[in-house]
C-alpha positions as CSV (number, residue, x, y, z in Angstrom):
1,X,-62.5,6.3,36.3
2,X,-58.8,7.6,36.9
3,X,-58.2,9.3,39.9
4,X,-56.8,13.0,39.1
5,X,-53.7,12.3,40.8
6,X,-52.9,9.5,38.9
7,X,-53.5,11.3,36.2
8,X,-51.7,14.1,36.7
9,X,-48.7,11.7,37.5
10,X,-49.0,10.1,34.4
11,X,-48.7,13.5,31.8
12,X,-45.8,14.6,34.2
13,X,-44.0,11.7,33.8
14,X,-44.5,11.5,29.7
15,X,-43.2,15.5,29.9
16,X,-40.1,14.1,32.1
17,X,-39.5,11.7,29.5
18,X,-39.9,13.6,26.4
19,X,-37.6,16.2,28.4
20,X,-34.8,13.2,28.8
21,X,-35.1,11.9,25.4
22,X,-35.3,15.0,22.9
23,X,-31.6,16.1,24.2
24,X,-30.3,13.0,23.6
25,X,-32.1,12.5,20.5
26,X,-30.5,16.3,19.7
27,X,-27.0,14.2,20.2
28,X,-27.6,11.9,17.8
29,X,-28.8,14.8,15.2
30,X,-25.3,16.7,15.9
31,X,-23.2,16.6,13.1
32,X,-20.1,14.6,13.7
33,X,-17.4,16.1,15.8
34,X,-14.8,18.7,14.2
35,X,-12.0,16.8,12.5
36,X,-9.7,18.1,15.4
37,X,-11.4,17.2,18.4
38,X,-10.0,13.8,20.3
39,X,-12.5,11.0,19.6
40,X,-11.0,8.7,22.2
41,X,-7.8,8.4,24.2
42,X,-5.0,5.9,23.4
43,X,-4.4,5.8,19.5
44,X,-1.9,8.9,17.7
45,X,-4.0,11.1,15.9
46,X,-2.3,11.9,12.4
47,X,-3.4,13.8,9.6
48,X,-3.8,12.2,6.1
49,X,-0.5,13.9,4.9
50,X,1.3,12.4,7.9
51,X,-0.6,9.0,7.0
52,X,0.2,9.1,3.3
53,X,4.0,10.2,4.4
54,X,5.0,7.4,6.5
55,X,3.2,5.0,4.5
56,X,6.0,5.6,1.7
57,X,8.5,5.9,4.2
58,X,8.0,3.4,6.3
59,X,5.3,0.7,4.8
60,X,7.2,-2.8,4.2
61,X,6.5,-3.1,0.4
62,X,7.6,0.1,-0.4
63,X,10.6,-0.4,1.9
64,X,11.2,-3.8,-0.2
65,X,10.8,-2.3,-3.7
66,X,13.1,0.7,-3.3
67,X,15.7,-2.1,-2.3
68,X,14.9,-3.8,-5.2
69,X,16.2,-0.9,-7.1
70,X,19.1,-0.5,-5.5
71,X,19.6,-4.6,-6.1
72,X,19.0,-4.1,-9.7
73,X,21.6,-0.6,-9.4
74,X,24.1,-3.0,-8.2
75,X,23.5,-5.4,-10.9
76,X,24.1,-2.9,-13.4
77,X,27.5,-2.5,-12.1
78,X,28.2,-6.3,-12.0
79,X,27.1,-6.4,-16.0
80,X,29.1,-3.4,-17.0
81,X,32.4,-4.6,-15.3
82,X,32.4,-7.6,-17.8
83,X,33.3,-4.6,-20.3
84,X,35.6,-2.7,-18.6
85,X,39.5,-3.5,-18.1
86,X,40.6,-6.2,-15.6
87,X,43.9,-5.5,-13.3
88,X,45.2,-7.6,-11.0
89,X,48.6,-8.0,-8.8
90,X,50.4,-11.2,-8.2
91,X,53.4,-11.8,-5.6
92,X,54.9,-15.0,-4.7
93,X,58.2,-16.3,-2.5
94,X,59.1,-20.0,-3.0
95,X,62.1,-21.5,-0.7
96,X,63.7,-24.5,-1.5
97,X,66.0,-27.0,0.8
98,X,69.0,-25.9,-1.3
99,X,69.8,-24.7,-5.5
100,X,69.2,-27.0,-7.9
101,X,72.4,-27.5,-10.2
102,X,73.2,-28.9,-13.3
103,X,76.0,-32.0,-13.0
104,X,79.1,-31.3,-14.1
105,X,78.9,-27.9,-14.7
106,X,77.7,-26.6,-11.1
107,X,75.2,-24.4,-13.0
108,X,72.2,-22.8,-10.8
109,X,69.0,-24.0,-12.3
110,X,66.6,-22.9,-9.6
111,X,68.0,-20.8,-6.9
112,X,66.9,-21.6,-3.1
113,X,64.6,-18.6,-2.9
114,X,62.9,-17.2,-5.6
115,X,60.5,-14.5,-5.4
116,X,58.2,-13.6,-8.6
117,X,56.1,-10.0,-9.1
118,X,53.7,-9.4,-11.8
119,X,51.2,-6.6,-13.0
120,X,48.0,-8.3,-15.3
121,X,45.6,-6.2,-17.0
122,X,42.6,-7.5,-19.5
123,X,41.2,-5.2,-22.0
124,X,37.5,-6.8,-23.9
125,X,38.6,-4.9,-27.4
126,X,35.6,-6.3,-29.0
127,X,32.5,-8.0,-26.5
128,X,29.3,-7.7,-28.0
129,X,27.8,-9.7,-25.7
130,X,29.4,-7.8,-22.9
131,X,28.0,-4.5,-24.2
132,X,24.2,-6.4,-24.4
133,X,24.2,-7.6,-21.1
134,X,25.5,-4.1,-20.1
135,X,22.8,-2.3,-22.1
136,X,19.7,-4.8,-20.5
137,X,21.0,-4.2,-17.1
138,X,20.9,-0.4,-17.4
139,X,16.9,-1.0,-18.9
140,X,16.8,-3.3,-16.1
141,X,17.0,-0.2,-13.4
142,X,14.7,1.5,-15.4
143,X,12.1,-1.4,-14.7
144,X,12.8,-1.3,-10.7
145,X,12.4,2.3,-11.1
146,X,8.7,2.3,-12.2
147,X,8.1,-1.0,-10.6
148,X,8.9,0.9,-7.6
149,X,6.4,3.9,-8.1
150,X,3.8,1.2,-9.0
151,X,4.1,-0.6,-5.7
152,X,4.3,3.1,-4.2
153,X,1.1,4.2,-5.4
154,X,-0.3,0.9,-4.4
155,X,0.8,0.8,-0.5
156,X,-0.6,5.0,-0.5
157,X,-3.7,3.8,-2.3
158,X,-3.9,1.1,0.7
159,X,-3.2,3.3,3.4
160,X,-5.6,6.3,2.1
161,X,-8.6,3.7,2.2
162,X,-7.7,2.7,5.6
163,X,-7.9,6.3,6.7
164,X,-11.1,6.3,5.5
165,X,-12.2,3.8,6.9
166,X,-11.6,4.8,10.5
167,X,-13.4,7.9,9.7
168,X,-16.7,6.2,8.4
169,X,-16.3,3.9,11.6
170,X,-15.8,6.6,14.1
171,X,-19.1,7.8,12.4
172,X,-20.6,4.5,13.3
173,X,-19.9,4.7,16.6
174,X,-21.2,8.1,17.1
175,X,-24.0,7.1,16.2
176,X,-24.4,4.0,18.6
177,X,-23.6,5.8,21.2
178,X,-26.2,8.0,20.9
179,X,-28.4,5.6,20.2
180,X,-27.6,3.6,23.1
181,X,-28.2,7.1,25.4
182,X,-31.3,7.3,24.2
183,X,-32.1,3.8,24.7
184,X,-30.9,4.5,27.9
185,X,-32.9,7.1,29.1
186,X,-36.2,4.8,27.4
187,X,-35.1,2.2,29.7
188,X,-34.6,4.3,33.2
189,X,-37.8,5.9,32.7
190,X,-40.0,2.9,31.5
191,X,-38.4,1.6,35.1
192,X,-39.6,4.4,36.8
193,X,-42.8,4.3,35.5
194,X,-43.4,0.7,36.6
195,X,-41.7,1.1,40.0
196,X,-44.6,3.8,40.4
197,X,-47.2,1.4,39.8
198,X,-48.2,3.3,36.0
199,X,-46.3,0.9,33.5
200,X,-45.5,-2.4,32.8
201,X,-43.4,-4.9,32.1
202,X,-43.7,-5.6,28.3
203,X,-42.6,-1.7,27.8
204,X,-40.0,-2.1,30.7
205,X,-38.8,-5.1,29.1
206,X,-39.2,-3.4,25.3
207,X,-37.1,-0.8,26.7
208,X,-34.3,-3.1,28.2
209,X,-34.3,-5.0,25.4
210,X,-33.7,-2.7,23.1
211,X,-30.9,-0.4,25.1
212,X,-29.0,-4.6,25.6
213,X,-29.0,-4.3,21.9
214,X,-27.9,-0.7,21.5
215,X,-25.3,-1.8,23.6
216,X,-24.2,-4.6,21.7
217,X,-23.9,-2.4,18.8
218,X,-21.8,0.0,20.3
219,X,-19.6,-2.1,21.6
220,X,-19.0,-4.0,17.9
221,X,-18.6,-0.5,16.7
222,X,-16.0,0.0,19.3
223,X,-14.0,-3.0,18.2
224,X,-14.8,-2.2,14.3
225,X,-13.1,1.3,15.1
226,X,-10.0,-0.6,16.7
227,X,-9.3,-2.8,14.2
228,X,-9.7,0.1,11.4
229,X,-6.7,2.4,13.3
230,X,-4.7,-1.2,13.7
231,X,-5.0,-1.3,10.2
232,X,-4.0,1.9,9.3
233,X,-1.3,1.3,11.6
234,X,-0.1,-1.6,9.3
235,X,-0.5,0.1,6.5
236,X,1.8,2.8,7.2
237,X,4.8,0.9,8.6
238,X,3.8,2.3,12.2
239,X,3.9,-0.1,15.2
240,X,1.0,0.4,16.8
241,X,-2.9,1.6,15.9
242,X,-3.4,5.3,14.2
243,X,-6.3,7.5,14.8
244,X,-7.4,9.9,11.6
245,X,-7.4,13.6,12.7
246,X,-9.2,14.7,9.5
247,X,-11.2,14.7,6.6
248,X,-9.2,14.8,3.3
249,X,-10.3,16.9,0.9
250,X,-10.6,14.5,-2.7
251,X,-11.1,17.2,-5.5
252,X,-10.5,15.8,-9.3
253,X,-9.2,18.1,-11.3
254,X,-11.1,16.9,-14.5
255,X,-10.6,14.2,-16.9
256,X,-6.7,14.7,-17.9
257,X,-5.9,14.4,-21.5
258,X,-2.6,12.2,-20.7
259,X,-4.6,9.3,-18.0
260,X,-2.1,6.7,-19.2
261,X,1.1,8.8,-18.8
262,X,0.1,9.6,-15.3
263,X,-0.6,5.9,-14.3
264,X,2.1,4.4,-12.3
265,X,1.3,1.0,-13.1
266,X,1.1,1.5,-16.4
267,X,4.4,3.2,-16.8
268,X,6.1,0.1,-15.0
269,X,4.3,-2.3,-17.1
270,X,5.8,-0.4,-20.6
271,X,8.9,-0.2,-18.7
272,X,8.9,-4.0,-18.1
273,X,8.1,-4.5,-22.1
274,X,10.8,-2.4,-23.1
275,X,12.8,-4.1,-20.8
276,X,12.7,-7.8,-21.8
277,X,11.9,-6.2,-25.7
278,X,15.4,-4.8,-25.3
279,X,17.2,-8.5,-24.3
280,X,15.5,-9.8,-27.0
281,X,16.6,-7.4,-29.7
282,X,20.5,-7.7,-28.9
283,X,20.2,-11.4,-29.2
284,X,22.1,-11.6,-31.9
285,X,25.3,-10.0,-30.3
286,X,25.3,-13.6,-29.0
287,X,26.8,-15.4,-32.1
288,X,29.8,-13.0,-32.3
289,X,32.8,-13.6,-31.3
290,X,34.8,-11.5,-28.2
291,X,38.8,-9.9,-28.9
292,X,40.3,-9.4,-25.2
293,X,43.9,-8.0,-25.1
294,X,45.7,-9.2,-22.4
295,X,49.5,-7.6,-20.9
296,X,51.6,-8.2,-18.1
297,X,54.7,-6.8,-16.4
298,X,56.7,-9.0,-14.5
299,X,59.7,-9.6,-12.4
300,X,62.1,-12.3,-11.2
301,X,64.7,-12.5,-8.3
302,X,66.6,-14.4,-9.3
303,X,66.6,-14.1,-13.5
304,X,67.0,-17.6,-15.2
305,X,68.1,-18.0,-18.8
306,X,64.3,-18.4,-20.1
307,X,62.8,-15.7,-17.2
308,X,64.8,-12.6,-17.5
309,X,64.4,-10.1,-14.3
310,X,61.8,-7.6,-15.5
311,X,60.0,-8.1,-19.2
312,X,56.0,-7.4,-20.2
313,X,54.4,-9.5,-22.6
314,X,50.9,-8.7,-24.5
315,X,48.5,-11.7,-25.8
316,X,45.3,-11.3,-27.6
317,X,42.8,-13.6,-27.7
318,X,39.9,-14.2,-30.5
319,X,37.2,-16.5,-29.3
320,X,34.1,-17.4,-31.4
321,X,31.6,-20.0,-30.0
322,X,30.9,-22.6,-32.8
323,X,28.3,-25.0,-31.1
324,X,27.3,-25.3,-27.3
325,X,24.2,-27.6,-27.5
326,X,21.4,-24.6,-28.3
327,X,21.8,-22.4,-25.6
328,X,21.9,-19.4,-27.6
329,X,18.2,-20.4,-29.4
330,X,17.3,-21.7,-26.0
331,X,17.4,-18.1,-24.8
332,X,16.5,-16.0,-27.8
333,X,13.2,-18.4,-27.5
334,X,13.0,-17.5,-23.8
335,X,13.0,-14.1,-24.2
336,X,10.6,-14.2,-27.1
337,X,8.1,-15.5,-24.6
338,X,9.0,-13.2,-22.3
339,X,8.7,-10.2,-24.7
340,X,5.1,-11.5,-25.2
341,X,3.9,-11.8,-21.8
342,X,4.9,-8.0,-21.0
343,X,2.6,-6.9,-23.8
344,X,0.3,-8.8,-23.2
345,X,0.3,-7.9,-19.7
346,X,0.3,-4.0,-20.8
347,X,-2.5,-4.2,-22.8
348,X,-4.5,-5.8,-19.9
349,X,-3.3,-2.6,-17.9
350,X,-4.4,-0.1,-20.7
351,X,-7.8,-2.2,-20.2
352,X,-8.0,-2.2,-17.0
353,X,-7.2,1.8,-16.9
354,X,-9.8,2.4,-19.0
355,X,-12.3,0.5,-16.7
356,X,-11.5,2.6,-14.1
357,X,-12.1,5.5,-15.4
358,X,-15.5,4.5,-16.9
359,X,-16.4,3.0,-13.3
360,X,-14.8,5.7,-11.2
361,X,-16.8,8.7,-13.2
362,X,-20.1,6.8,-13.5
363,X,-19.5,5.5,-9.4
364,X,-19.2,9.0,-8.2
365,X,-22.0,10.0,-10.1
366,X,-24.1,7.4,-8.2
367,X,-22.9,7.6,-5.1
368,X,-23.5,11.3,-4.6
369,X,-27.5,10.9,-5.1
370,X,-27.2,7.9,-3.2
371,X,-25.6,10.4,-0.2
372,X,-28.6,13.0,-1.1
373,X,-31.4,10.5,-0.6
374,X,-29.8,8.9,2.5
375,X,-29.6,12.4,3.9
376,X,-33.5,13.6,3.1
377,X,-34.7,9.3,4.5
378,X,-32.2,10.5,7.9
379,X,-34.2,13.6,8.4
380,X,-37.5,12.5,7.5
381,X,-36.7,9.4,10.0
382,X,-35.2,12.1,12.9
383,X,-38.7,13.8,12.3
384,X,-40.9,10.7,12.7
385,X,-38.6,10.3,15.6
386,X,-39.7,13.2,17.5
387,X,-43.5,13.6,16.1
388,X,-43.7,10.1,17.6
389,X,-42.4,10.9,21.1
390,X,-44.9,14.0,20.9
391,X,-48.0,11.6,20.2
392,X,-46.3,9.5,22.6
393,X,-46.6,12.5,25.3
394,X,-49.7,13.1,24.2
395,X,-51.1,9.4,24.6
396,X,-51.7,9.0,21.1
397,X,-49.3,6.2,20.4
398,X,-47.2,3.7,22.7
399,X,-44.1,2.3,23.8
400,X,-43.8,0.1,20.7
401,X,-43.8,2.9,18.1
402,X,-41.2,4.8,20.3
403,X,-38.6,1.7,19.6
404,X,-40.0,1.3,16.2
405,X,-39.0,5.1,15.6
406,X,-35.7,5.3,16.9
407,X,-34.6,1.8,15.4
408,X,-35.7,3.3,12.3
409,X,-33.8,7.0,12.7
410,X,-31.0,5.0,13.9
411,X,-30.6,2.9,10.8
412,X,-30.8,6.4,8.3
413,X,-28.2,7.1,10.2
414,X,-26.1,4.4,9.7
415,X,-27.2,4.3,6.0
416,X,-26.0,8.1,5.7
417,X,-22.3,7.0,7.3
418,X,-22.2,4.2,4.7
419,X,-22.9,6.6,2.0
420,X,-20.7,9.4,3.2
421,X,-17.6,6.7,2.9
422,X,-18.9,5.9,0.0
423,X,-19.0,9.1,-2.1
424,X,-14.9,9.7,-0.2
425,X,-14.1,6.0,-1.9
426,X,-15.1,6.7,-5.2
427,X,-13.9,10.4,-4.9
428,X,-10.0,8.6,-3.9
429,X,-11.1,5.8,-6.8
430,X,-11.5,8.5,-9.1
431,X,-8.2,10.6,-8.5
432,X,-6.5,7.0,-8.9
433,X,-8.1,6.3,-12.1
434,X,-7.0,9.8,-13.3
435,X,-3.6,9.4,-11.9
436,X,-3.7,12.5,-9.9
437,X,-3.0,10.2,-6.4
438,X,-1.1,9.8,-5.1
């Protein structure tokens, strides 16, 4: 028979631990904290325009390709001087030990300093294969251009999903860290219990066990969180880890009529075959021949019978390659082939466009009954959670069910994170597919 003292210490200690664990099972039923609120100490918060900014600004690849475009600016230039006129200035001073003369005569040949000035342009009057190589190049900058946008969209495309990502794992640990309170308070007051002689030590050890792993959990979520801002960190060109400040607001606009003029990548890739289509299809400038007009303006100190002391001369010269061991079909074969890889490589693009549109509307779809159910199994586990804490009061259940509960509510939680970052991936996966981001 139990002795009504014991007894009555017994249902005050199940009211002091329902009163210790329904706050902090209220904690872990808060919704997560406003997008402005400091998280934890150390990282810069930024917002997602800030992110997306200094990824374009500052992020290596897109760093690298907008050189490239200035490399392919500067070829331009090197290709189009070939066509343009040539000048040059020449100046020389030659001493000799003494004047040459003639014998007999006493006739200067070659006086004992002679200086020599002369002026030298080259005018291409007819360069076919100038103007090509002049006409690709400038196609040429066009390519850089779109490649540029392409690897652009890619490095915002990389640094948007990292920003999500350290949302969804902020969310994560949130919720082990209010798991682990609760787990806490199990623990301290299973303790208590058996210090006053009413428990024991399977649900003291129950309890400890499961607060160790709680724990654990929080502590991987911790370093899950880290690594997530180091990344975003990377991925915008920022030395040092990046915390997000908020939630961006993904809102497609519909299905666009024009999804393949809004791609980046596939403008570059029609770019590229217009490109090498373009070298291909002034091949045939390369079997003509090239006029240049050459003229100089000189001077002589001293004059000589054959060098008078100032005199110009012009010269033109007509040069037409005859044979130089098939390096003209060499290259018209070459870019043939390359001609053929750039369409073939846009049509995989259109493909692969199309696929992403068909996966990104059908994806969203999915994930947003996926993030329905995840958040009617949380509350129905939340529920079952505090039901089996009041049967727990009331002696109707035991220790075991309490862990079983809260494991349980714990894991709807975490399901309803995963499917929260799920439904903001597809939603970024989506504006990507229709080309309205970046």
């Amino acid at each position: 028979m139990t002795r009504p003292g014991r007894g009555k210490f017994r249902r005050l200690s199940r009211i002091v631990a329902l009163a210790a664990i329904v706050p902090a099972l209220a904690l872990a039923q808060a919704p997560a904290a406003p997008p402005g609120a400091p998280a934890r100490a150390g990282p810069e918060r930024v917002t997602f325009a800030e992110a997306m900014r200094r990824a374009a600004a500052q992020a290596t690849n897109a760093a690298i390709a907008l050189e490239e475009v200035r490399r392919s600016e500067a070829l331009l230039v090197e290709a189009r001087s070939a066509s343009l006129p040539f000048v040059s200035g020449n100046g020389s001073l030659t001493l000799l030990d003494h004047d040459r003369v003639q014998t007999g005569t006493q006739a200067v040949l070659a006086s004992r300093d002679q200086r020599n000035a002369n002026l030298s342009m080259q005018v291409p009057l007819l360069a076919p294969s100038r103007w090509a190589s002049w006409a690709v190049a400038s196609e040429q900058v066009d390519v850089a251009r779109a490649s540029e946008q392409d690897v652009r969209r890619t490095v915002l495309l990389t640094a948007a999903r990292a920003y999500l990502s350290v949302l969804a794992q902020r969310r994560v640990v949130e919720v082990s860290r209010s798991a682990r309170d609760i787990a806490k308070v199990r623990f301290d007051f299973a303790h208590a219990r058996r210090s006053g002689g009413i428990g024991n030590a399977i649900d003291e050890g129950r309890a400890e066990q499961q607060l160790a792993t709680s724990e654990a959990q929080f502590q991987n979520g911790e370093v899950g969180l880290f690594r997530a801002q180091e990344a975003l960190g990377t991925a915008t060109g920022t030395d040092g880890a990046l915390d997000a400040a908020e939630e961006p607001a993904f809102v497609p606009e519909g299905v666009p009529a024009d999804v393949e003029a809004r791609r980046a990548d596939v403008r570059a890739a029609r770019e590229r075959l217009e490109g090498v289509a373009k070298a291909r299809r002034y091949s045939w400038t390369d079997w003509l021949p090239t006029l240049l007009a050459s003229g100089q303006a000189f001077y002589n100190d001293p004059s000589t019978v054959t060098n008078p002391r100032t005199g110009w001369q012009v010269q033109f010269l007509l040069s037409l390659p005859l044979f130089e061991g098939g390096l003209r079909v060499g290259q018209l074969r070459e870019r043939q082939a390359l001609e053929r890889e750039a369409r073939l490589q846009l049509d995989s693009t259109l493909r692969l466009v199309h696929s992403d549109v068909r996966l990104a509307t059908e994806s969203l779809s999915l994930q947003e009954a996926a993030l329905a159910s995840s958040r009617l199994a949380t509350g129905q586990a939340r529920n079952v959670l505090q039901l089996t804490i009041e049967s727990y009061k009331a002696g109707a259940t035991n220790d075991l069910d309490v862990s079983t509960a809260q494991q349980q509510s714990r894991d709807a939680d975490l399901q309803v994170v995963i499917a929260e970052d799920a439904v903001r991936q597809a939603r970024l996966d989506l504006l990507s597919a229709f080309g309205q981001f970046p």
